[in-house]
N, CA and C of each residue as an Amber inpcrd file, in Angstrom:
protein
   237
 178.5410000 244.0090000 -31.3450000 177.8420000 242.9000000 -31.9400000
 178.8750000 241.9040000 -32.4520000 178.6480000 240.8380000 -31.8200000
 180.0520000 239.8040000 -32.2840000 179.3170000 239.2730000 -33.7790000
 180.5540000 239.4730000 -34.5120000 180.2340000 238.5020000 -36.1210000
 181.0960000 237.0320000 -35.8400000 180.6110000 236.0730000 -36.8540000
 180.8910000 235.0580000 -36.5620000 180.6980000 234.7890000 -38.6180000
 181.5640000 234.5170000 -39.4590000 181.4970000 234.6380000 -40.6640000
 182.5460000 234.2480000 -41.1270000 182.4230000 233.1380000 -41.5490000
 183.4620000 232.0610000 -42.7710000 184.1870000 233.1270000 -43.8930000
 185.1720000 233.3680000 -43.8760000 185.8060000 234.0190000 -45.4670000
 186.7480000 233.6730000 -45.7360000 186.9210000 232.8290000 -47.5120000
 187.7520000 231.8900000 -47.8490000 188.5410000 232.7170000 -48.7240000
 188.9080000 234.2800000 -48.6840000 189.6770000 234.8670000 -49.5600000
 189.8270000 236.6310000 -49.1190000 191.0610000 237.3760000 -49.4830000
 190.7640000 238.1410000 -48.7000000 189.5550000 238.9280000 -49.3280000
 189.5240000 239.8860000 -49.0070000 188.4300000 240.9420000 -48.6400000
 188.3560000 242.5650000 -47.8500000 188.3720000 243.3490000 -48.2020000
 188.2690000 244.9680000 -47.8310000 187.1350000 244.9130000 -46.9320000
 186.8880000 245.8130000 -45.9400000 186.2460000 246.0180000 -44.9120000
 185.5030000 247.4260000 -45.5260000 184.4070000 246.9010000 -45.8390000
 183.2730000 248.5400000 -46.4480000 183.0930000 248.5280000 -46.7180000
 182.1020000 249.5100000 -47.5670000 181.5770000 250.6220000 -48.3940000
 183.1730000 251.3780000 -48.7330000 183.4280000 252.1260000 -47.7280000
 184.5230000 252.7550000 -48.1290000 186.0370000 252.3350000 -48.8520000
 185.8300000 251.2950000 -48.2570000 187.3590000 250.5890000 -48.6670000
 187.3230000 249.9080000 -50.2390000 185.7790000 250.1720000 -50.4310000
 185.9000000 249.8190000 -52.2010000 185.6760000 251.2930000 -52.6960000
 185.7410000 252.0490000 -52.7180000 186.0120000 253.6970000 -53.1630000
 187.4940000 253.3240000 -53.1160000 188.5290000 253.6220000 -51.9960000
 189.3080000 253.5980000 -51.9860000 190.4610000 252.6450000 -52.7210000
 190.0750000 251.3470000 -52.8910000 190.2580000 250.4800000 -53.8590000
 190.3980000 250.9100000 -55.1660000 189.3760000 251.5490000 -55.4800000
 188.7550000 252.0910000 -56.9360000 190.1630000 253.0700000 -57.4170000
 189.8280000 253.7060000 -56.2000000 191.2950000 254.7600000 -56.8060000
 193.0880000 254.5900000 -57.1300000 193.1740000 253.2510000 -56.3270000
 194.2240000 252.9020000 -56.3520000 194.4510000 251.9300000 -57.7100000
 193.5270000 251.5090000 -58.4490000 193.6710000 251.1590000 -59.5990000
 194.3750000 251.5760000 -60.6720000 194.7500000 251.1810000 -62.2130000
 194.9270000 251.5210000 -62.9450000 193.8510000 252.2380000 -63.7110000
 193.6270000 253.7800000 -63.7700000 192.2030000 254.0620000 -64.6210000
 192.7400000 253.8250000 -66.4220000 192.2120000 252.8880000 -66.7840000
 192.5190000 252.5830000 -68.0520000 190.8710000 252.4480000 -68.5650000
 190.4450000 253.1140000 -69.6010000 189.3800000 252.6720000 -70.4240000
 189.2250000 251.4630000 -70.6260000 188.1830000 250.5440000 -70.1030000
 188.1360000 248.7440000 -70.5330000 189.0270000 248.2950000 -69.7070000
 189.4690000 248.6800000 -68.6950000 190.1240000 247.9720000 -67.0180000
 188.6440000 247.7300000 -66.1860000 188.9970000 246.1630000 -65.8970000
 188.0980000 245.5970000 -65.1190000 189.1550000 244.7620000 -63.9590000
 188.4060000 244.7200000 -62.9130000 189.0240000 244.1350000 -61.8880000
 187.6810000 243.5430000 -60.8620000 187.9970000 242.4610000 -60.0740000
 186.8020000 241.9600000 -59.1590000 187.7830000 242.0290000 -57.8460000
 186.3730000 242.6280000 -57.1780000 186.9390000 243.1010000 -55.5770000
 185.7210000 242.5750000 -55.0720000 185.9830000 242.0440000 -53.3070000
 185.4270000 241.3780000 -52.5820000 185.2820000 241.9440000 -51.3880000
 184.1330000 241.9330000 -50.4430000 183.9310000 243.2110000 -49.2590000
 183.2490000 242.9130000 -48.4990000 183.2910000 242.9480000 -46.8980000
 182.9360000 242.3030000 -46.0430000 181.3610000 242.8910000 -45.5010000
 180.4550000 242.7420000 -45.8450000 179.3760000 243.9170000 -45.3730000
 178.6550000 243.6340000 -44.0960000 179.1990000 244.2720000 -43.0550000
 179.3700000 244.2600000 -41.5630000 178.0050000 244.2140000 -41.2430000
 176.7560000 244.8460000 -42.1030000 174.8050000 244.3410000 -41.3400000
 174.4450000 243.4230000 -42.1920000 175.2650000 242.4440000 -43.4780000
 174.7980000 241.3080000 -43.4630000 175.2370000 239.9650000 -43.0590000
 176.5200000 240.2210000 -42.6670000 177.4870000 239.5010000 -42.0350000
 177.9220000 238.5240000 -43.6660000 177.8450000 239.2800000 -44.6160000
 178.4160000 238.6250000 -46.2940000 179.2300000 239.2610000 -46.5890000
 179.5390000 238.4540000 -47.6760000 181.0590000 238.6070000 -48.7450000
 179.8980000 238.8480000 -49.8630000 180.2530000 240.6040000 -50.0470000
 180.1040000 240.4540000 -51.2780000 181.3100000 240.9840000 -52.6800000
 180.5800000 241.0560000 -53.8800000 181.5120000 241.0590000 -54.9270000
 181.2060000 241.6770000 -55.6040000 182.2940000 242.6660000 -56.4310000
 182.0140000 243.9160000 -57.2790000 183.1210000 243.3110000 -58.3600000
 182.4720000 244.2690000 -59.2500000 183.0240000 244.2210000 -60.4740000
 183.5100000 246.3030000 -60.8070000 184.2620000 246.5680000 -60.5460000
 184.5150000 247.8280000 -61.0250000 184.7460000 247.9660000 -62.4200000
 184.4200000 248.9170000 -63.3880000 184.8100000 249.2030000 -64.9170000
 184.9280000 250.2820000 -65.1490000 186.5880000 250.6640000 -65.5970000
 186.5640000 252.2930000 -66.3100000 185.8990000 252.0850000 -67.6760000
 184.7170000 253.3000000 -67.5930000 184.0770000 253.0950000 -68.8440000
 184.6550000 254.2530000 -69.9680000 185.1520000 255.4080000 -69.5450000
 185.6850000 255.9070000 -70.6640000 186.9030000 257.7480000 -69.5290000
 187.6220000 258.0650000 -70.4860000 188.5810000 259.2900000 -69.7270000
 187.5710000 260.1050000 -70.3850000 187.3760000 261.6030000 -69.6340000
 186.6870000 262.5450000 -70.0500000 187.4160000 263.9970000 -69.2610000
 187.2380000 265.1440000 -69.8670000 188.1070000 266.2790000 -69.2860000
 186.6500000 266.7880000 -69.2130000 186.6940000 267.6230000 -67.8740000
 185.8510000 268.5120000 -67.4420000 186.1310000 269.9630000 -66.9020000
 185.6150000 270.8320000 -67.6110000 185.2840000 272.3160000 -66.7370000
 184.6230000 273.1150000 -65.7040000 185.4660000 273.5970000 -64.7950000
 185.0690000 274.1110000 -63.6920000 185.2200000 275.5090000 -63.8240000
 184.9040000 275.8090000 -62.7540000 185.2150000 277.5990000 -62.6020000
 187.1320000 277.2950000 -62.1660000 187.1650000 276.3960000 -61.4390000
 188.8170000 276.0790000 -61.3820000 189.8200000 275.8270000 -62.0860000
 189.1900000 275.3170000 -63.2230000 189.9470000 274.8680000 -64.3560000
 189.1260000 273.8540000 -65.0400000 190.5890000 272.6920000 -65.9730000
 189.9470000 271.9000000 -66.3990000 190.4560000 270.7680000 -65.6550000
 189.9150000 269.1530000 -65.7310000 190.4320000 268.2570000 -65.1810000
 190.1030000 267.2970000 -65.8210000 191.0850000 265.9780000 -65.9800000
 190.6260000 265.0040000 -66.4260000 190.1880000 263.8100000 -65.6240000
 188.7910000 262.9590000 -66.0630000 188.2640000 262.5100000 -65.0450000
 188.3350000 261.4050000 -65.8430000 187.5820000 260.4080000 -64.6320000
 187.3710000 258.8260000 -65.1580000 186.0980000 258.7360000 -64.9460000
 184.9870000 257.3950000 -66.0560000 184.0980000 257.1250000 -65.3120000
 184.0630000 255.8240000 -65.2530000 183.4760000 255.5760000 -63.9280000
 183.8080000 254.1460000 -63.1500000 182.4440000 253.6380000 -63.1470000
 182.1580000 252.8600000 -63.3500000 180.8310000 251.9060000 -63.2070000
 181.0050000 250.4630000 -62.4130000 180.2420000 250.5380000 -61.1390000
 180.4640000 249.7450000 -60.0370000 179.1410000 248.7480000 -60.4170000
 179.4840000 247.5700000 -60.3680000 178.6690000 246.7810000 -60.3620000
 178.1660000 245.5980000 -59.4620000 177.8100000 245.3220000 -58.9170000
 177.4400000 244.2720000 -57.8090000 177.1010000 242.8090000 -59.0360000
 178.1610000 241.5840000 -58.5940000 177.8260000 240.3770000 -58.8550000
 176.8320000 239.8590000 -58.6920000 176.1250000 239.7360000 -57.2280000
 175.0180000 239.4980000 -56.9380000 173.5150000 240.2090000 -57.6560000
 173.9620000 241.6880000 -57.5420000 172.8190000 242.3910000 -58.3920000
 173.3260000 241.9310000 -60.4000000 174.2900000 241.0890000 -60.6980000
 174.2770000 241.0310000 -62.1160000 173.3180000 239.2030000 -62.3630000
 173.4530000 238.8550000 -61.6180000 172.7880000 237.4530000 -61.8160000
 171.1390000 237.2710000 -62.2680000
């Protein structure tokens, strides 16, 4: 399916490539960053807002680990 789509900045290719994004961040409590993503069945740019909302340690049968939680937000869905 040929796309044909204007984009005036870069932009990550996915779903996936903003996961992957996510991780390569700084996880800092109150780190915000805006990321931009090409979504290949609407032929748009859209825009996220990622936020570490707080560090938390969790227990497994494996151990313990310390985690982040990330709250993904869509620009479009904040308007």
């Amino acid at each position: 399916m040929p796309v044909d789509a204007a984009i005036f900045e870069p932009v990550l290719s996915g779903s996936a490539a903003i996961e992957i994004a996510i991780a390569t961040l700084p996880l800092t409590p109150g780190y915000r960053a805006y990321l931009t993503a090409f979504d290949l069945m609407s032929s748009k740019v859209q825009s996220f807002l990622p936020e570490v909302k707080e560090k938390e340690t969790i227990k497994v049968k494996a151990g313990e680990y310390e985690t982040y939680k990330v709250e993904l937000f869509s620009l479009e869905e904040m308007k």
